[in-house]
DOSETI-324358 format. One record per residue (C-alpha): residue number from 1; residue in three letters; chain; z, x, y. Coordinates in pm, whole numbers, plus 32768, in hexadecimal, padded with zeros to 4 digits. Example, Ala and Ser with C-alpha at 12.3 -4.5 7.8 and 13.67 -1.06 7.14 Angstrom:
BEGIN
1; Ala; A; 830C; 84CE; 7E3E
2; Ser; A; 82CA; 8557; 7F96
END
This chain:
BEGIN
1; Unk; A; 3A1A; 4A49; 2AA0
2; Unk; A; 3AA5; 4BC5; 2A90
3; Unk; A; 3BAF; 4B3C; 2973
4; Unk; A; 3AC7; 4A99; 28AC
5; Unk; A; 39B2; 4BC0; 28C9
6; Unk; A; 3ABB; 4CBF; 286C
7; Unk; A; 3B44; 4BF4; 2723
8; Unk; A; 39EC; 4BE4; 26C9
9; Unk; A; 39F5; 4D5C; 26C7
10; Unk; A; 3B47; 4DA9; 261D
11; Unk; A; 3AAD; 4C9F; 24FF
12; Unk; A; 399A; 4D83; 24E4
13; Unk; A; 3A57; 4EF8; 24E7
14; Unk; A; 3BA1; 4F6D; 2511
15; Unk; A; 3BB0; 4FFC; 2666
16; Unk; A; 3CCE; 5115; 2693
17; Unk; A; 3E02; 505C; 2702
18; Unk; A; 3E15; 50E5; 2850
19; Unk; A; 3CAB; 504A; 28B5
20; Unk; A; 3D4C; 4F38; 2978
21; Unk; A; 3C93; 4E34; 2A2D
22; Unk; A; 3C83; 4EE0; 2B8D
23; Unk; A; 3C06; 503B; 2AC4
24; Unk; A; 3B0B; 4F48; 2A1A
25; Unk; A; 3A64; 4E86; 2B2A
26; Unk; A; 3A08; 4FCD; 2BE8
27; Unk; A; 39DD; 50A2; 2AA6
28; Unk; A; 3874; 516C; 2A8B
29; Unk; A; 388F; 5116; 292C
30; Unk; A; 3826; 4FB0; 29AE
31; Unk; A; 3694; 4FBF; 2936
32; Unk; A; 36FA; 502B; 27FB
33; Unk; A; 37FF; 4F14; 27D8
34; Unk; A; 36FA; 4E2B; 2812
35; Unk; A; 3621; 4EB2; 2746
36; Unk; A; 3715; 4E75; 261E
37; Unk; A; 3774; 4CEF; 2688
38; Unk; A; 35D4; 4CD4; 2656
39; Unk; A; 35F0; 4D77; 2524
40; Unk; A; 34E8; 4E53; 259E
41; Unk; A; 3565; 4FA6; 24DA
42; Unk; A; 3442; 5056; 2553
43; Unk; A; 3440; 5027; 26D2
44; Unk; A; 35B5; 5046; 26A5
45; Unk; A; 35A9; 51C3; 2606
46; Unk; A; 348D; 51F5; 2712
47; Unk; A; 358A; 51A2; 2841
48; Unk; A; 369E; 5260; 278E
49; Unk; A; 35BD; 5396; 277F
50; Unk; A; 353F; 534E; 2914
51; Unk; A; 36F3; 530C; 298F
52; Unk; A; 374A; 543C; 28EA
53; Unk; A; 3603; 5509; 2969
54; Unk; A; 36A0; 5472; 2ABE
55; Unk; A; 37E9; 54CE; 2AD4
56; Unk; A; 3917; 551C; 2A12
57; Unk; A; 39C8; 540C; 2958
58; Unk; A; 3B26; 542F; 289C
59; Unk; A; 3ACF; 5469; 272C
60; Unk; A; 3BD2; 5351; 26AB
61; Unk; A; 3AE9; 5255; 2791
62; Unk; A; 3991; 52B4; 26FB
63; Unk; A; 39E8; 52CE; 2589
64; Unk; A; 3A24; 519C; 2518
65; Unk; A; 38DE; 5125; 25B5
66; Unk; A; 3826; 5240; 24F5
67; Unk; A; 38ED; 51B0; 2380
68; Unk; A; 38AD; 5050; 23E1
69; Unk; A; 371C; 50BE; 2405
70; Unk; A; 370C; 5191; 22C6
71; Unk; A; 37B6; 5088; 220B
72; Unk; A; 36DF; 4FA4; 226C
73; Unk; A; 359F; 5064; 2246
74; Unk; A; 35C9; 50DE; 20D3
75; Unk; A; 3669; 521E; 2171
76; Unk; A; 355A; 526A; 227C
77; Unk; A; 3449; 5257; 2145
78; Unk; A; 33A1; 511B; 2247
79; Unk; A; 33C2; 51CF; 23A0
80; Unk; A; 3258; 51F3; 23DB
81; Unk; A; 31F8; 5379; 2451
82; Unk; A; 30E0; 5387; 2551
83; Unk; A; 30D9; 5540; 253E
84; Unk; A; 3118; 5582; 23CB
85; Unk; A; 300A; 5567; 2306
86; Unk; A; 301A; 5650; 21D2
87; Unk; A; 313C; 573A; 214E
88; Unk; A; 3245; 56A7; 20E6
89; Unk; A; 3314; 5756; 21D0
90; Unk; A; 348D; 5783; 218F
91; Unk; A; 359B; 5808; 2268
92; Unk; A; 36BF; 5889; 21CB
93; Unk; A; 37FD; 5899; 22A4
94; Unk; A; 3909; 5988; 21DF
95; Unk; A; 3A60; 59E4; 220E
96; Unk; A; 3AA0; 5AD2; 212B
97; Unk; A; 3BD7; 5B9B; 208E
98; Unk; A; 3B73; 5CD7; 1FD5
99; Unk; A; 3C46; 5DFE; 1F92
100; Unk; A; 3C11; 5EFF; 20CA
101; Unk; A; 3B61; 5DFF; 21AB
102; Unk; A; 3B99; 5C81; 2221
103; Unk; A; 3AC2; 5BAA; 2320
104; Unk; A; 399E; 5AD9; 2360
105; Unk; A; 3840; 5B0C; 22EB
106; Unk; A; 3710; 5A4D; 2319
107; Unk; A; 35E2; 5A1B; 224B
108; Unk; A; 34AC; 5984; 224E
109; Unk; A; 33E6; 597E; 2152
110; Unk; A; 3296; 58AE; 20D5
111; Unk; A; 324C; 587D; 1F61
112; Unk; A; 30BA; 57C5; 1F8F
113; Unk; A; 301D; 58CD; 2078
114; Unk; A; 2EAD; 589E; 208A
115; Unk; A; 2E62; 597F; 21D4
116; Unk; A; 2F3C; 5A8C; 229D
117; Unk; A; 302B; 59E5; 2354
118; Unk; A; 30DA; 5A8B; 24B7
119; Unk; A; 3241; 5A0D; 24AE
120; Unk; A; 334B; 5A0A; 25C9
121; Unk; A; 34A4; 5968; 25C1
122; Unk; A; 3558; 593E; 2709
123; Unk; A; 36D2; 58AD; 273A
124; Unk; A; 375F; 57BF; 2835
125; Unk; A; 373C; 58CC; 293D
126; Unk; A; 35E2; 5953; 28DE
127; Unk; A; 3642; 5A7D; 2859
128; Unk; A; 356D; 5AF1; 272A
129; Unk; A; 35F1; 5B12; 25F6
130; Unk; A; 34D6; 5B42; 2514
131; Unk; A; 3398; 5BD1; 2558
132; Unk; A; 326D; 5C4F; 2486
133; Unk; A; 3155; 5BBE; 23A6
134; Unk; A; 314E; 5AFE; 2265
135; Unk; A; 3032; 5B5F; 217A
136; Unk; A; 2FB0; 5ABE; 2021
137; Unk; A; 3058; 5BEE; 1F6C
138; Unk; A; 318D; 5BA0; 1E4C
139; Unk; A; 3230; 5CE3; 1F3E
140; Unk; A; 321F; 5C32; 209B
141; Unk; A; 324F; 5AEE; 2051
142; Unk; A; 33E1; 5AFD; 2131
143; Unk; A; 344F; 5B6C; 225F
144; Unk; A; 35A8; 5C28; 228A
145; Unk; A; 3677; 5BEF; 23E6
146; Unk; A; 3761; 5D24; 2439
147; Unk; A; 38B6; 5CC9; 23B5
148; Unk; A; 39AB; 5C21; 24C1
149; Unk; A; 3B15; 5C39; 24F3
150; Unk; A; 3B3F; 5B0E; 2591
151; Unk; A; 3AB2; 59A2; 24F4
152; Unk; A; 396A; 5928; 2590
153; Unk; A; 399E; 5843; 2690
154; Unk; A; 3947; 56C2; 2676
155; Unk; A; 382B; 5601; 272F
156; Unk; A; 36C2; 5624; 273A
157; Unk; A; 360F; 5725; 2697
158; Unk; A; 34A8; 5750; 26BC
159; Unk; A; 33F0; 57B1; 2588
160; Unk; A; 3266; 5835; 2601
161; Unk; A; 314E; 586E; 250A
162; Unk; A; 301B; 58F0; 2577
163; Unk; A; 3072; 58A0; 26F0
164; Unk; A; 30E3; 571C; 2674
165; Unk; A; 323A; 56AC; 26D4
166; Unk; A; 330D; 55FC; 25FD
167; Unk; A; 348A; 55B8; 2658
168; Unk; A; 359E; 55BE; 2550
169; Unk; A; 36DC; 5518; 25B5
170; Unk; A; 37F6; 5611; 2528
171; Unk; A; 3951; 55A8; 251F
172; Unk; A; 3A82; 56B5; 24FC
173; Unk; A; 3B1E; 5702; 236A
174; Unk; A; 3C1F; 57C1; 2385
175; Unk; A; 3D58; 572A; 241B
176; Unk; A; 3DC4; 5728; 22AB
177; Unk; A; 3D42; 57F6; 218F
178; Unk; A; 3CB9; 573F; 2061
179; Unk; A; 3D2D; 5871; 1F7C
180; Unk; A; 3E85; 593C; 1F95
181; Unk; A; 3F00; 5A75; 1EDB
182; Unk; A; 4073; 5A29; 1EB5
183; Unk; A; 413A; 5B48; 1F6F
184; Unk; A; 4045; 5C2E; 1E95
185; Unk; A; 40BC; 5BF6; 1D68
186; Unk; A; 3F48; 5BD6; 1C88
187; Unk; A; 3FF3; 5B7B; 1B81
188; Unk; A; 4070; 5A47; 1C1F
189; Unk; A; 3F96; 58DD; 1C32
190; Unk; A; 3ECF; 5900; 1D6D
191; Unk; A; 3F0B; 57BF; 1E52
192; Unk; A; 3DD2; 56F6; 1E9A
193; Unk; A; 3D8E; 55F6; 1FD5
194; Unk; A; 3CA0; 5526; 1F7B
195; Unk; A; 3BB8; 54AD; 20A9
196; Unk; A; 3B7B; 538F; 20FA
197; Unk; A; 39E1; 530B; 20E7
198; Unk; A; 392F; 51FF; 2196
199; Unk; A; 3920; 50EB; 2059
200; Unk; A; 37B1; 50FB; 2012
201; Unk; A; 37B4; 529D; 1FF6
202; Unk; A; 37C1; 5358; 1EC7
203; Unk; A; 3916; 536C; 1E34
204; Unk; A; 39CC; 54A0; 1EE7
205; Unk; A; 3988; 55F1; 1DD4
206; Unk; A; 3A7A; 569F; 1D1F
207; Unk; A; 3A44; 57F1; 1C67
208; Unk; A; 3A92; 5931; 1BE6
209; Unk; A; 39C8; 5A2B; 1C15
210; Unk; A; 39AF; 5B9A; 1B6B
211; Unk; A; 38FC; 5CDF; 1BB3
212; Unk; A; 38D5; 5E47; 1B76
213; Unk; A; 3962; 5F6F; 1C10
214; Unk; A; 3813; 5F58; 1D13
215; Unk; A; 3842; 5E02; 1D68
216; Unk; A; 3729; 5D7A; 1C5E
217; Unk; A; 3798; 5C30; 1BFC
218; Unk; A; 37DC; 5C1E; 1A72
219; Unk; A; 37EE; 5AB2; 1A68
220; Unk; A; 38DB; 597B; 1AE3
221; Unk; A; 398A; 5847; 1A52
222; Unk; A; 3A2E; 5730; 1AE0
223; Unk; A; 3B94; 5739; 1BA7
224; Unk; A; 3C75; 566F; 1AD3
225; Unk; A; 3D91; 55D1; 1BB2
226; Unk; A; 3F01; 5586; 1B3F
227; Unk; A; 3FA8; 54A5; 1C5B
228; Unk; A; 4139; 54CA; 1CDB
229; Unk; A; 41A7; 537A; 1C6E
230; Unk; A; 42E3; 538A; 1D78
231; Unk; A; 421E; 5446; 1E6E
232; Unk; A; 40D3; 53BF; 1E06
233; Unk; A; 4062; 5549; 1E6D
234; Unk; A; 3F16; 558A; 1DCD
235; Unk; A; 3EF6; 56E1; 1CCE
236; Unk; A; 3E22; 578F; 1BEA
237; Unk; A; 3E64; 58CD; 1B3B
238; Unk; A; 3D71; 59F2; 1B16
239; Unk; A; 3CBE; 5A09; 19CB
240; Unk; A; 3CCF; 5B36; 18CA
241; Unk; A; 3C2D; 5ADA; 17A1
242; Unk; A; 3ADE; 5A4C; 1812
243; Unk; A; 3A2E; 5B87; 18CD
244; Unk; A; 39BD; 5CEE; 1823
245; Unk; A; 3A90; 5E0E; 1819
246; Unk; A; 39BE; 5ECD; 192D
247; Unk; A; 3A3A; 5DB8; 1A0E
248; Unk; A; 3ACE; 5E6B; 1B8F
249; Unk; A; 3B06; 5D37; 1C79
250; Unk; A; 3B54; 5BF7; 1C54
251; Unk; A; 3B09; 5AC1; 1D2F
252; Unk; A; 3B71; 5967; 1D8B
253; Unk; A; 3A7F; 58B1; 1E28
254; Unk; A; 3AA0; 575D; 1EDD
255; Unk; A; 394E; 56C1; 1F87
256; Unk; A; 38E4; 5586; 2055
257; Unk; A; 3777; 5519; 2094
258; Unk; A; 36DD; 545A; 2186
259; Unk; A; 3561; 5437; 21FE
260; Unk; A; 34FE; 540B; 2357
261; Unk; A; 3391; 538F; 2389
262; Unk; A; 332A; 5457; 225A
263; Unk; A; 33D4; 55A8; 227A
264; Unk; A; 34F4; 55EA; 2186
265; Unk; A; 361F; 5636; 21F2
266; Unk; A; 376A; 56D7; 214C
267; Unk; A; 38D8; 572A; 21B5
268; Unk; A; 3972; 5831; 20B9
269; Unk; A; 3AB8; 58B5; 20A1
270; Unk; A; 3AAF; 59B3; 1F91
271; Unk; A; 3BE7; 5AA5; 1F2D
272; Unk; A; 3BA1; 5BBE; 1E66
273; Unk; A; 3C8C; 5CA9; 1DB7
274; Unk; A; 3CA1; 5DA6; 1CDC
275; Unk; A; 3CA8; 5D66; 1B95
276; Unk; A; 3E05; 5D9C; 1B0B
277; Unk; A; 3D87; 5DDC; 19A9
278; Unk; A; 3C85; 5EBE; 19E8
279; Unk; A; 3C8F; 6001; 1968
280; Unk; A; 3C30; 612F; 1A37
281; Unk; A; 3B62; 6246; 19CB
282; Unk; A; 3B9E; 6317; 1AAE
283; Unk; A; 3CA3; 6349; 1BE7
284; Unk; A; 3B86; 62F0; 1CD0
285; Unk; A; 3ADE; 61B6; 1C11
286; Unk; A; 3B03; 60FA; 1D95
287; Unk; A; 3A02; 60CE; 1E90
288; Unk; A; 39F2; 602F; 1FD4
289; Unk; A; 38FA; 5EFE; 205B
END
């Protein structure tokens, strides 16, 4: 009965390929596997959300559960919220790149606020990350963590609006960037790591990005990628011909979406340089962010 349960399962997802039977048959990840057999996406995300609530669960065991639900769920678009009712909420998770400062900031951010909203992001280990108020106003529409040094950690997150819980299951980015300066050479093709999405997500988004000498963005166009054919290394070079002259920094910009019971959310790795055609007008044309 435990063979046939468990190839019923590995039909189903790919389960890391140290989940052996023993792990399996006393895993907490049971309810969820279940769940998935059933083809009940819903109740499985729910138990997903409850076993990591619970306890803490190897991120290479939980993952492919979460893909196998998103994929099957036109990318979390039919995970029913019971909390979020209005917003459109979106947390941003960035790792960012930027000349004089690198790390991890968080945003969230609502683009169809009707009514103040009090917003409160907590990590696996309830600590806050973001607190303060969302109001109808085109000025405090997002909400900026404090930069981190180290990446945020993955699990459950617990997203509260107005007092109402709703848990976002985070997984980790950056064991490999998705954008590389080559030894610091600008002038050299950047490499690019495509991610990997769950099939029914939006395809993975690749840009440049320019802006001024303040950080106002000037305007974007999409990454064009040249693959390694004997190292099959994906590359794309920086533009100069498509952005203004006043153009200071220049940025790559690699996303992933997902939704998760009707809150947006998006991993970004963005690198920004300076531009290495720019020309300075003055000796102290740099500022800090």
């Amino acid at each position: 009965m435990k063979k046939s349960f468990l190839f019923v399962v590995c039909c189903t997802l790919t389960l890391p390929a140290s989940a052996s039977t023993g792990w399996f048959s006393s895993s907490p990840l049971n309810s969820s596997y279940s769940a998935l057999i059933n083809k009940n996406y819903q109740l499985a995300w729910e138990e997903l959300e409850i076993n990591l609530s619970s306890q803490k669960i190897p991120e290479k065991y939980w993952v492919p559960i979460k893909n196998t639900i998103l994929s099957s769920t036109d990318c979390g678009h039919k995970l029913k919220s019971f909390s979020i009712k209005e917003g459109n909420f979106t947390v941003k998770l960035i790792n960012k790149d930027m000349p004089f400062h690198d790390g991890y900031r968080i945003i969230v951010s609502s683009d169809l606020l009707l009514k103040p909203a009090r917003v409160v992001l907590t990590d696996p280990n309830d600590k806050s990350l973001i607190v303060g108020e969302l109001v109808p106003n085109p000025s405090s529409i997002s909400l900026i963590s404090m930069d981190f040094h180290q990446a945020p950690k993955p699990g459950i997150y617990q997203l509260r609006i107005n007092g109402n819980s709703h848990p976002l299951i985070i997984e980790s980015f950056n064991e490999e960037r998705w954008v590389t300066v080559q030894n610091g050479d600008l002038y050299s093709p950047l490499k690019v790591h495509i991610p990997k999405v769950p099939k029914s997500c939006e395809p993975q988004e690749l840009l440049w990005e320019w802006s001024d000498v303040n950080y106002k963005t000037l305007g974007y166009r999409d990454m064009k990628i040249v693959r390694d054919g004997s190292s099959g290394q994906d590359y794309s070079r920086i533009p100069n011909k498509d952005f203004p002259d006043n153009t200071r920094y220049v940025s790559a910009v690699v996303r992933k979406v997902e939704f998760q019971a009707g809150i947006r959310v998006e991993y970004v790795n963005k690198v920004t340089v300076i531009n290495p055609y720019y020309r300075y007008s003055s000796y102290f044309d740099i500022k800090e962010r």
